[in-house]
C-alpha positions as CSV (number, residue, x, y, z in Angstrom):
1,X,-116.4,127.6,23.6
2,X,-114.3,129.4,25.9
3,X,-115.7,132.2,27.9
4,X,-114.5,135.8,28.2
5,X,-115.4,136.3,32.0
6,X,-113.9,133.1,32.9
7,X,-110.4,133.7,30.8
8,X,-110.6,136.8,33.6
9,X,-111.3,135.1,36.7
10,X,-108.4,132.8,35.4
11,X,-105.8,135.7,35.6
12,X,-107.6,136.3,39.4
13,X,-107.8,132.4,40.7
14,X,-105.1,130.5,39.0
15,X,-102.2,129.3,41.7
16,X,-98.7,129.7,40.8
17,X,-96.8,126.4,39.8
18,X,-96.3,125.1,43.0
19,X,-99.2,124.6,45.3
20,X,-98.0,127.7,46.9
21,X,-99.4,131.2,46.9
22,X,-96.4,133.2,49.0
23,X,-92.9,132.9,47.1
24,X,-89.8,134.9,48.9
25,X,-87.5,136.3,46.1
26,X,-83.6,137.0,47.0
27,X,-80.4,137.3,45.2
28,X,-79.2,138.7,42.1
29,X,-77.6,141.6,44.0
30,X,-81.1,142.7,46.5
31,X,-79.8,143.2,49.8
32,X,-82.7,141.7,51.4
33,X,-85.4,139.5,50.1
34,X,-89.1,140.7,48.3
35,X,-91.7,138.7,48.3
36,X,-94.9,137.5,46.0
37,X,-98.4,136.9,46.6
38,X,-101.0,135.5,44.2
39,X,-104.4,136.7,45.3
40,X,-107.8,136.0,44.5
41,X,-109.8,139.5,44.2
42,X,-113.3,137.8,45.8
43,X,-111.4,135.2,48.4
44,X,-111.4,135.8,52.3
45,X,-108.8,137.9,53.5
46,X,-108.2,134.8,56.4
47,X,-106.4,133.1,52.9
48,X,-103.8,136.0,53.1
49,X,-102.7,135.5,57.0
50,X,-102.7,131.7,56.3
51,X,-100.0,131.8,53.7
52,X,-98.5,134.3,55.7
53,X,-98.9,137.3,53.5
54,X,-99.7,139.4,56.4
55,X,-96.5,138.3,57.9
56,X,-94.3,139.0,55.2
57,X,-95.8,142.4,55.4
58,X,-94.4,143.2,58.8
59,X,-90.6,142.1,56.7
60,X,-90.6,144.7,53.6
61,X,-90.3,147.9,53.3
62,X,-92.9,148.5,50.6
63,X,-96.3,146.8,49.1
64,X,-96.3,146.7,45.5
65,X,-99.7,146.5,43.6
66,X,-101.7,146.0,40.5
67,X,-102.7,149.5,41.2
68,X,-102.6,151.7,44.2
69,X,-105.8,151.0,46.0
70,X,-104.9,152.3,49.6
71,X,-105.3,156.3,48.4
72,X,-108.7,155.5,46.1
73,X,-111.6,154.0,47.4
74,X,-114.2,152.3,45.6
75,X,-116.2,155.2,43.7
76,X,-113.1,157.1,42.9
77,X,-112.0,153.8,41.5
78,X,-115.5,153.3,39.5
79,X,-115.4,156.9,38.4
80,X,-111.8,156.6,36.7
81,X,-113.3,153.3,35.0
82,X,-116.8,154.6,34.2
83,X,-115.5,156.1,30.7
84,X,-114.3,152.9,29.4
85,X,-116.9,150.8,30.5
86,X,-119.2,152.8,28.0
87,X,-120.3,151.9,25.1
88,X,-119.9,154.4,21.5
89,X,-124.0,155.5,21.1
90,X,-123.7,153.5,17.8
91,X,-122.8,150.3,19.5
92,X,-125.6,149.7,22.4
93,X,-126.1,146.0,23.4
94,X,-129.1,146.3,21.7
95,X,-128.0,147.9,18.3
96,X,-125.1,145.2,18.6
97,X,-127.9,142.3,18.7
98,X,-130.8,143.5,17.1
99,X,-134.0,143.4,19.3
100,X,-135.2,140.7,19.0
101,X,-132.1,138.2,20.0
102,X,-131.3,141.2,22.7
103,X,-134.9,140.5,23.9
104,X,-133.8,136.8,24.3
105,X,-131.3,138.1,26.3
106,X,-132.8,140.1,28.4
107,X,-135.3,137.9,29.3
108,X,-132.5,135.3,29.9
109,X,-130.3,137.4,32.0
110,X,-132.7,138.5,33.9
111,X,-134.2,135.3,35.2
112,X,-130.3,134.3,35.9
113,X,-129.6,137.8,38.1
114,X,-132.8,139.0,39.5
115,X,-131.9,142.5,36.9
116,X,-132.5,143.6,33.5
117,X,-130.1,143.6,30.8
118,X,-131.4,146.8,29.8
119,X,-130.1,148.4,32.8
120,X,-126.4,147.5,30.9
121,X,-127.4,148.5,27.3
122,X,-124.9,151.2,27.2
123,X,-122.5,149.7,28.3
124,X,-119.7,147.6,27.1
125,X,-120.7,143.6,27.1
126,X,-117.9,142.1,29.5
127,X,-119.9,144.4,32.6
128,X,-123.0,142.4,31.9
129,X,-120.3,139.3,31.8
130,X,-119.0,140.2,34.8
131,X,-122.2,140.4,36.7
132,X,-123.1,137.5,35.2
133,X,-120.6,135.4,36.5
134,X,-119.2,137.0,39.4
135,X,-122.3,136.6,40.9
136,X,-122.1,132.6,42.1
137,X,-118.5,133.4,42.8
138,X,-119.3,135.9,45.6
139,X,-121.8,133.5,46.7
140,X,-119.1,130.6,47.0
141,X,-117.0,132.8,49.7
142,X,-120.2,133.6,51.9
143,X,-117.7,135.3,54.3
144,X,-115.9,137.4,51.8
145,X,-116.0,141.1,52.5
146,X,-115.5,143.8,50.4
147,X,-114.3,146.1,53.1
148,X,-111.5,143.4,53.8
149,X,-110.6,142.9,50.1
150,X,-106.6,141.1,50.0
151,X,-104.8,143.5,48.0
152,X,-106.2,146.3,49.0
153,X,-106.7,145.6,52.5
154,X,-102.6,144.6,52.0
155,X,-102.0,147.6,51.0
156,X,-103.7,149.5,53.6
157,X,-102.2,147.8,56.7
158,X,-99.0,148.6,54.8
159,X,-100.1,152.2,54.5
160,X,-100.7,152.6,58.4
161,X,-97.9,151.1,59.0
162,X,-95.5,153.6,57.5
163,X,-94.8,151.1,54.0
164,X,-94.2,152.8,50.3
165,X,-97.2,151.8,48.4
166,X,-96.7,151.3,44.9
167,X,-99.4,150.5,41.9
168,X,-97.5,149.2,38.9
169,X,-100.1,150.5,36.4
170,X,-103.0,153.4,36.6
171,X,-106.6,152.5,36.9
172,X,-107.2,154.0,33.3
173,X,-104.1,151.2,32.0
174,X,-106.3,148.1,33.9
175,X,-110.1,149.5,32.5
176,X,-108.0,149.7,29.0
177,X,-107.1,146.2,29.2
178,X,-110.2,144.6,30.4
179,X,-112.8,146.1,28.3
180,X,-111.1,147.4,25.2
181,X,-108.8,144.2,24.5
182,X,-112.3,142.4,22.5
183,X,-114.6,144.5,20.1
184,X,-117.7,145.0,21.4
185,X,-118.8,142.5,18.6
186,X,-116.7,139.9,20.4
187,X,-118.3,140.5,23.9
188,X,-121.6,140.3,22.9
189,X,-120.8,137.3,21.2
190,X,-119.2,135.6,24.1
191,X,-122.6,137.1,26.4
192,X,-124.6,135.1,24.3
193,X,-122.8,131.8,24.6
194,X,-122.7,132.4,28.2
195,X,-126.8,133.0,28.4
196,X,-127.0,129.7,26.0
197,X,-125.4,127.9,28.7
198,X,-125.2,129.6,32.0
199,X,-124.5,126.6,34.1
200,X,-121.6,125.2,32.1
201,X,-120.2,129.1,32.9
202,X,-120.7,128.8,36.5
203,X,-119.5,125.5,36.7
204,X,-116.3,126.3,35.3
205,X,-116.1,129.9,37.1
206,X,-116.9,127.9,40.8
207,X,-114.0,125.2,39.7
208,X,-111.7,128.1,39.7
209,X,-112.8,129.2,42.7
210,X,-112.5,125.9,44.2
211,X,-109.2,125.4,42.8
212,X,-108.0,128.3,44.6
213,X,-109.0,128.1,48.2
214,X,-107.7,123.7,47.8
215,X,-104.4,124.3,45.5
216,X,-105.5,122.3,42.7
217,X,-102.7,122.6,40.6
218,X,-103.7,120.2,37.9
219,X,-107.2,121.7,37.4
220,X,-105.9,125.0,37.5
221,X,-102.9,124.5,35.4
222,X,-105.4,122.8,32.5
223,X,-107.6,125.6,32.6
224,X,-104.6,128.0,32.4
225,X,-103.4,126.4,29.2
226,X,-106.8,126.0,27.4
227,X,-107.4,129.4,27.9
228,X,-104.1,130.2,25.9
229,X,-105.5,129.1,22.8
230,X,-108.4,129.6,19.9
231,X,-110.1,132.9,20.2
232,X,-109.6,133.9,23.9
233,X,-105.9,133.9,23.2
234,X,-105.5,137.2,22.4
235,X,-107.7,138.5,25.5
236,X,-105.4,136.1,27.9
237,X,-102.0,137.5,25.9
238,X,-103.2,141.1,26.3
239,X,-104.8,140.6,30.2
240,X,-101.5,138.8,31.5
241,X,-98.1,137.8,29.6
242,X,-98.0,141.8,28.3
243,X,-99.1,143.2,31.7
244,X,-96.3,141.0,33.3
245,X,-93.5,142.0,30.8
246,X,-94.3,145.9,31.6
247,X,-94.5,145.2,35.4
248,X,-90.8,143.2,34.9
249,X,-89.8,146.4,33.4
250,X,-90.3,147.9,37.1
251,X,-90.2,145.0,39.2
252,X,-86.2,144.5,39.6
253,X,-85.7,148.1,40.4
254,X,-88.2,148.3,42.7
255,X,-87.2,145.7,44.8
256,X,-83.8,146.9,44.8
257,X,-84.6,150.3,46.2
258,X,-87.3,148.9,48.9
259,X,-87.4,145.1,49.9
260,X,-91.4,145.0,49.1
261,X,-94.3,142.6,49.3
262,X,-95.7,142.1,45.6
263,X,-99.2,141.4,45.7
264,X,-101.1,140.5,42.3
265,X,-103.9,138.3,40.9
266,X,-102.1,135.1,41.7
267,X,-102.3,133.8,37.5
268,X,-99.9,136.3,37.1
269,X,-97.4,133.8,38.6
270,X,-98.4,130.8,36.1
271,X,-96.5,129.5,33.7
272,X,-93.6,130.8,31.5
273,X,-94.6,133.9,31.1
274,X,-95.5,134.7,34.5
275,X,-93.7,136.8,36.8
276,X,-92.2,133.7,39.0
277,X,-89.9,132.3,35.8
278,X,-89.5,135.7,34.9
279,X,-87.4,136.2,37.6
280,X,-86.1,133.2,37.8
281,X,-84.4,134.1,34.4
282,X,-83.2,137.3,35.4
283,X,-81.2,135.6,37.8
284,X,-83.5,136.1,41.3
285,X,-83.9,133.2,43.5
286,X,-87.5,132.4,43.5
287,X,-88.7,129.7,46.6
288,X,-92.0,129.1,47.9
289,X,-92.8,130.2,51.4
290,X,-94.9,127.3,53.7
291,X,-98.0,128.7,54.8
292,X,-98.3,129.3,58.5
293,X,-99.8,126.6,60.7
């Protein structure tokens, strides 16, 4: 079965459908051209100045986020999250399992990450996912920083260098949407498959990962679409193609007022209901950019 944490890192690896991560957008009436960047949250922030994000930075007159992440650092961030990352007293990990299948887990979890499950008992399921997963990932880029983050980092080059910084939804909107689009019953369910097979999760997770840093459009692409159907449907319909039809809502004005760098979890671009055809049918021309050599 499908897993929750890796429908997410989906949204943050897949590639846009070109091998491309860098697409200059022009036309339909913008006076000079915007561009988009499909980022991976956990990559190196070297993939950005390959592709030539950092380039296009020095072109626009604005950098256009997820959320604004150059004027709130990392606990102010966590603190605006914290409330929805909690779970209602009457729904603990534990009262969710029963104790003795959240014993199995704990002891299984635990083994996997070096820290008890019980530390994450009231809490929503996905964070236990997340560490879970996320894990490996971090360990595949052994020289990513957090300091050096892409889109934040993006943004705060931008910031120091006089740009309009822009988040196209709140903290609070992004923290809705990943832990309140599943019941709780849902999470913990998808937990357990997780802990019943750990490494066919962090085999799929470090494809992804792969798949990003090599351009495997095929494997990404696949992945993409199997994670459109059966349950995780609704999580991938609520973390991406709804996102991406509010940020549209923005998008064309924005671009209009300040020619801007767009910088977003690069499966945002994928597929029909990404924000590359979106434009495309509202008339923008939408060409990748080669990467610099």
């Amino acid at each position: 079965m499908k897993k929750l944490i890796l429908a997410f890192l989906t949204v943050l690896v897949c590639l846009p459908c070109a091998a491309q991560l860098l697409y200059k957008v022009s036309g339909n009436g913008l006076k000079k051209p915007s561009f988009v960047f499909g980022t991976h949250h956990l990559a190196p922030f070297r993939v950005a100045d390959s592709v030539g994000a950092v380039k296009a930075l020095h072109d626009v007159e604005a950098v256009v986020g997820e959320i604004d992440m150059a004027n709130l650092d990392m606990m102010q961030m966590a603190l605006k999250m914290q409330p929805m990352m909690m779970a209602p007293k009457d729904s603990t990990l534990q009262a969710v399992l029963g104790d003795s299948l959240f014993n199995v887990a704990n002891e299984k979890f635990t083994a996997i990450t070096g820290t008890p499950l019980s530390l994450f008992n009231t809490m929503k399921p996905i964070v236990a996912m997340t560490m879970l997963e996320i894990k490996p990932a971090m360990e595949r880029f052994a020289d990513f920083d957090q300091s050096q983050q892409m889109d934040a980092r993006l943004q705060q080059m931008g910031d120091s260098l006089g740009k309009v910084i822009v988040g196209l939804e709140t903290v609070e909107d992004q923290a809705q949407v990943l832990y309140n689009s599943m019941s709780i019953r849902q999470q913990a369910d998808k937990l357990m498959e997780t802990l019943d097979d750990p490494d066919k999760a962090v085999d799929d997770v470090m494809k992804l990962m792969d798949a990003y840093m090599k351009g495997d459009l095929p494997a990404i692409s696949a992945c993409v679409a199997e994670q459109s159907e059966g349950a995780d449907g609704e999580f991938m319909e609520a973390l991406a193609t709804r996102r991406n039809e509010k940020w549209m809502q923005r998008l064309p004005e924005l671009m209009k007022e300040h020619p801007s760098l767009i910088v977003v979890g690069a499966g945002h671009l994928c597929g029909p209901t990404g924000l590359l055809e979106m434009l495309r049918r509202q008339g923008y021309s939408v060409k990748p950019v080669a990467p610099v050599r």
